[in-house]
N, C-alpha and C positions, 0 to 999 in steps of 0.2 A: 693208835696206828697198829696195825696187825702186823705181824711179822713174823716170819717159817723158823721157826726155833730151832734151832741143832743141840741137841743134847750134847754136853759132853763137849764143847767145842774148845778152837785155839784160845790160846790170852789173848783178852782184851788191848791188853797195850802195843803188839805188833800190830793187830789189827785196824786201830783206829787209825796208826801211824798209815798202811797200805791203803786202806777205804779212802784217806784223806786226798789221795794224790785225785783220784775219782769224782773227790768234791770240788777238789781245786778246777779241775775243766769244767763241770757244770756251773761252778758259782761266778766264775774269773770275770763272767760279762756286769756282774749284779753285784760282782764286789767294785768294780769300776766305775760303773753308771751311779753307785750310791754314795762314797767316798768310806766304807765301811774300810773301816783303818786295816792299813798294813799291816801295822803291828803282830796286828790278830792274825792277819792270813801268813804271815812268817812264823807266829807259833803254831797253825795247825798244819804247817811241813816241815818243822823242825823234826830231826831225826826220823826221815824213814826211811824206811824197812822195805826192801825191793828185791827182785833176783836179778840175773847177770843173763841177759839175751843177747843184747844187741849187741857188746865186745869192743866196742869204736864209740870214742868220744866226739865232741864236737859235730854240727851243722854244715852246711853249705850256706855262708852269707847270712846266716839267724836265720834261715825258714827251717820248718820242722815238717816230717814225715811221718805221721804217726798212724800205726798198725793198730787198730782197735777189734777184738776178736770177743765174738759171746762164745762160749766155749759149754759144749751137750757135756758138760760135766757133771757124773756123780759123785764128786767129792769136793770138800772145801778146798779154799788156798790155803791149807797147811795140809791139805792130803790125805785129812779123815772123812773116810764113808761117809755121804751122808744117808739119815735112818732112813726106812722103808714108809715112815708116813708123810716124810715131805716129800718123798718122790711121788707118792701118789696125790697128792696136793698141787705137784707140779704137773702131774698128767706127763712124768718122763720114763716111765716104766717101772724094770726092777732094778736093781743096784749093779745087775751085768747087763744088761743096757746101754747100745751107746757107750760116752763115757770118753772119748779121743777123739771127734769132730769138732770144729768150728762150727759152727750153727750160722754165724755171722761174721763177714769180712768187711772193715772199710776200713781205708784207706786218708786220714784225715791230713791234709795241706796248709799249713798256717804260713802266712809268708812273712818275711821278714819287716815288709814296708809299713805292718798294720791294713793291708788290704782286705780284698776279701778272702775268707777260705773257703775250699771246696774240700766237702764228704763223699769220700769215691766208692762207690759199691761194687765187691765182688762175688757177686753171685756164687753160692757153695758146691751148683755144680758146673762149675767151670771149666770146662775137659783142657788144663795145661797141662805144659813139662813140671813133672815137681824137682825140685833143686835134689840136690845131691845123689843123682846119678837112680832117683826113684824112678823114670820113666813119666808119659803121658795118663794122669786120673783127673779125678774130678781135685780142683785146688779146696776144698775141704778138708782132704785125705792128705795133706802135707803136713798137718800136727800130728798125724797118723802115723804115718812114717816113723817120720824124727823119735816119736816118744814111744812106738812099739819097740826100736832098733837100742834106745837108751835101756828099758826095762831090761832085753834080756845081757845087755852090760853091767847091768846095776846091780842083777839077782846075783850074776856071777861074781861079784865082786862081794859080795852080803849082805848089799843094800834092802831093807826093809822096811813096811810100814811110811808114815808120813813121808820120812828123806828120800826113798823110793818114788812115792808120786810126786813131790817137788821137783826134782833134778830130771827125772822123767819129762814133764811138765814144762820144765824149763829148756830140755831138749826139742820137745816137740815146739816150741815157741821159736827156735834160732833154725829149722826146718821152711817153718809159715814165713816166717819175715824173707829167709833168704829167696824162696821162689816166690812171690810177692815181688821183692826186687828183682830178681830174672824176668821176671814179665813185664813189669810198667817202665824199667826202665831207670826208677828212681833211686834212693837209699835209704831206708829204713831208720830214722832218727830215736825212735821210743816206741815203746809198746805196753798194750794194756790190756788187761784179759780180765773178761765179765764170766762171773758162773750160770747155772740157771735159777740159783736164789738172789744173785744179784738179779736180777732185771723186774722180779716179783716185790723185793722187797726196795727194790727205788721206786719203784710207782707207788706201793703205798708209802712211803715217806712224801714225798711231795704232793701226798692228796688224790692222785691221781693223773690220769695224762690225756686229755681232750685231742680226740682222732675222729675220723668219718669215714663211712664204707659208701658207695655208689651202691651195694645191692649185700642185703642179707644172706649171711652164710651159716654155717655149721660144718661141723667136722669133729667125729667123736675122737679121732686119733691125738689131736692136740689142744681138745677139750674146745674149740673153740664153736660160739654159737653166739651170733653178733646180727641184732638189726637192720637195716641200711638206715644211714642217716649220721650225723653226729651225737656224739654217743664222750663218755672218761669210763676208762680202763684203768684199772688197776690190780694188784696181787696175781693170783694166778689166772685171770682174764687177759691180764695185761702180756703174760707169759704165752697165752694161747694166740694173743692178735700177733704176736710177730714172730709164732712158730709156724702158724699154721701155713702150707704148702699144697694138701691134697685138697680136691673141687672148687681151682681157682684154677682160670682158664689159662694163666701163661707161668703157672707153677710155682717156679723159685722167682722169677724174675718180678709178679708179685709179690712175692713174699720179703722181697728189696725194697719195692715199693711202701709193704708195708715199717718196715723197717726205720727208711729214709722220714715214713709222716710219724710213726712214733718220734723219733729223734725231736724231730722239729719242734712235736707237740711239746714235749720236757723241755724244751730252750725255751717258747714262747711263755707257758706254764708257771718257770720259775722267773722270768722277767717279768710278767705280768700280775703276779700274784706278790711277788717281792720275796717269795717265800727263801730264797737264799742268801735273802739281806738280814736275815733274822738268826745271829748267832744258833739261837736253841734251833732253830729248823736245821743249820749246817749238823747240829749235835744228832739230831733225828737222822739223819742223812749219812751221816759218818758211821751211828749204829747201824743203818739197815746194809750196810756194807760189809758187816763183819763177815768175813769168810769168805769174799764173794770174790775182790777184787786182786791179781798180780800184775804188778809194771816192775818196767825197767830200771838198776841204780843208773845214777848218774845224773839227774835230767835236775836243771835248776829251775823248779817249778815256780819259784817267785816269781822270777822275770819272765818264763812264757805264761802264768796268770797275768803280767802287766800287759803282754801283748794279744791277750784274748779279751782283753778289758775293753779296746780300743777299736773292735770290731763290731759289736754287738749284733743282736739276734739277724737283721735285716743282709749281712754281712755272710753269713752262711749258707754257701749255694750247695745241695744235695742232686749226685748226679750217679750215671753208674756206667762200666766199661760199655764200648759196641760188643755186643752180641751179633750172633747167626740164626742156625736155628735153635728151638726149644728141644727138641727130641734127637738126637742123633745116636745110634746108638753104637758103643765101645767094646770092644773087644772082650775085656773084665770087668766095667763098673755100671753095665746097664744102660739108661738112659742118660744123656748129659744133654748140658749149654756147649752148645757151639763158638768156640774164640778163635778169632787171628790175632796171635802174641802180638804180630810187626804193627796190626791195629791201634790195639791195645795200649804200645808203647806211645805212641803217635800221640794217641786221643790224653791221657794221661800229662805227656809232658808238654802238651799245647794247656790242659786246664792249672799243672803248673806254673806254666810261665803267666797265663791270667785266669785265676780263679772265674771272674765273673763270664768270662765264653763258654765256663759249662751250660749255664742253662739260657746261650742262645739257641734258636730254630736250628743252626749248622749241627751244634753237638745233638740234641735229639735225634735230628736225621740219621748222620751218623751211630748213633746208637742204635739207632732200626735197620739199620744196612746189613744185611746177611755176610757174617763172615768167612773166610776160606777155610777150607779143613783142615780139623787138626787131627788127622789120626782117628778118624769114625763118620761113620756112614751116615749121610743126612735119612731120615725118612722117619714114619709114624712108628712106634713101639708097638707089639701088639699089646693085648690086656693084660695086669697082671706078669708086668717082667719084674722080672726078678732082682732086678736093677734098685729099685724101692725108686724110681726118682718117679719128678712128678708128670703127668701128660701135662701135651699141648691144648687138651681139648677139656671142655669145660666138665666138671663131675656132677653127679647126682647131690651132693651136700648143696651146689648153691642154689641156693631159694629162690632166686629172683630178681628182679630190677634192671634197668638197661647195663649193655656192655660199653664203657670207655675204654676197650682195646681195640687197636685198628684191624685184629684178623687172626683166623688160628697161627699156629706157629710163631707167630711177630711179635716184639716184643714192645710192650705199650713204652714213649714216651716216657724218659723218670728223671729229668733236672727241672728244680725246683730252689726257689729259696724259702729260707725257713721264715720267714715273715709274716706271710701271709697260711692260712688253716688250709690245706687239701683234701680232698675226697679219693680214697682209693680203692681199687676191688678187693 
């Protein structure tokens, strides 16, 4: 297995303890189905090692709410740089680059009953109110906030080096969660933050991640260059299928898409292959985790692996907020997605109370429904705004093959359960 090496990195022993909690969600369905002893899965979450986000113990009834964020970070979870040739491996620039966005918001619902759960996707450029009195941006920009406002608390204080970008980190993380629940409505039970060498080096652990494009792409900006057809992704290919945003005709909301059939592919992947019924593959798994992954203290991962056991793959409905339009454009951030919060709250705590009505015909519709404004102007961008976000309209990178989106500006259809393989643009 290949794997992006960091020189120089944190100890292995907090790490595998943090990487574990990672494994525990991807494996919990295949440690269940296979009867692969408890025993074990209670030593590989004995003693970890987490940070202090969320602040509030305890659930609502046993359901869980969990914040799951890929984070455009250049730095490990212990807060050292990482070197200048795995960034260019990643295709993430240089080391001032980015570096305090979310790249990926979802929203994961476990319910208490052993039902189904729903994977709620928030598109990054989401034009909300950000919590704490940040005003209306794109909901990307709320780790933004939070950890730009902690930094210059922290210099003043003397804070430095790694403890600097942890607590940073971890401010920007209680920012995301809070306006996340201003908007849906819900409460924030645990959180978990992916680097960009986590998501490189989980696909090569698991061998790779079986995905499908309806029409061949390329895009030199996030390295991606992808056939149409069924295709396994992996390493920084893998990194490139669910960065990529520019000449893809409905942008971010795409790149949700692409997102939601990764996921699925890694659940289907490792059910199907068994590959996380196999101690030494959890051990592969665990290493390619090192550095990548931050959660919440608190959370008794035992008992919610026994209840994700009881779900499995077919159980996991993938869906994402109503949207308006694609392009509207804001005051300060450019281009954005169009949201109505009151929507939003609506659609959210109706796929709460039943996971599996995310992916009837009503929610799709609904999620195609143009929303009411929020504070920016509906209409086309012109070229080249400054904004960096993505057009409505299709780019010169895509190569070809039919369109499955219903039309410019609208956003294609995205509940789906993971059960079954998808084709997306």
């Amino acid at each position: 297995m290949a794997r992006v090496a960091i020189p120089g990195g944190p100890r292995p022993g907090r790490l595998h303890r943090v990487a574990r909690v990672v494994v525990a969600l991807l494996s919990a369905l295949v440690l269940g189905l296979t009867g692969y002893g408890w025993a074990q899965l209670n030593g590989l979450l004995s003693g970890l090692t987490a940070t202090d986000v969320i602040g509030r113990g305890g659930d609502r009834d046993g359901e869980e709410n969990i914040l799951v964020v890929g984070v455009d970070s250049r730095t490990d979870a212990s807060g050292r740089p990482l070197p200048q040739e795995v960034l260019d491996r990643l295709h993430a620039g240089d080391s001032d680059d980015g570096g305090t966005t979310t790249d990926t918001m979802l929203l994961v619902h476990v319910p208490a009953d052993g039902g189904s759960a729903a994977v709620i996707s928030l598109p990054r450029d989401a034009y909300v109110p950000i919590a704490d009195g940040w005003g209306t941006h794109k909901i990307n920009s709320a780790f933004t906030f939070g950890r730009a406002a902690a930094v210059v608390r922290l210099r003043s204080a003397g804070a430095t080096g790694p403890v600097l970008e942890i607590q940073a980190d971890a401010a920007g993380a209680r920012t995301a969660i809070r306006t996340v629940e201003q908007l849906t409505g819900v409460r924030i039970t645990h959180y978990i933050a992916l680097n960009l060498v986590g998501f490189h080096d989980l696909s090569e652990a698991v061998g790779g991640v079986p995905v499908c494009l309806n029409a061949a792409v390329r895009d030199s900006l996030s390295g991606a260059e992808f056939p149409a057809g069924p295709q396994t992704v992996r390493g920084a290919r893998a990194l490139a299928f669910v960065r990529q945003r520019h000449g893809l005709e409905h942008g971010d909301l795409d790149r949700v898409r692409r997102q939601q059939a990764f996921l699925a592919g890694l659940v289907r992947s490792a059910l199907s292959a068994g590959t996380l019924a196999d101690p030494a593959a959890l051990r592969r798994i665990t290493e390619a985790l090192q550095g990548s992954v931050t959660v919440d203290q608190g959370w008794d991962l035992t008992a919610f692996t026994g209840r994700l056991a009881r779900i499995g793959a077919g159980g996991v409905v993938f869906t994402t907020i109503p949207v308006g339009s694609l392009a509207v454009q804001t005051p300060t951030d450019g281009v954005a997605v169009q949201v109505d919060p009151a929507k939003v709250a609506r659609f959210v705590q109706r796929v709460v109370a039943d996971p599996s009505a995310a992916s009837s015909p009503a929610a799709d519709a609904e999620a195609a429904t143009p929303a009411a404004p929020a504070g920016a102007v509906p209409g086309r961008p012109p070229d080249g705004d400054a904004g960096g976000s993505p057009s409505a309209t299709p780019g010169p990178a895509r190569t070809g093959g039919p369109s499955a989106t219903p039309g410019p500006g609208r956003p294609p259809p995205s509940s789906f359960s993971a059960s079954a393989p998808v084709c997306v643009d």
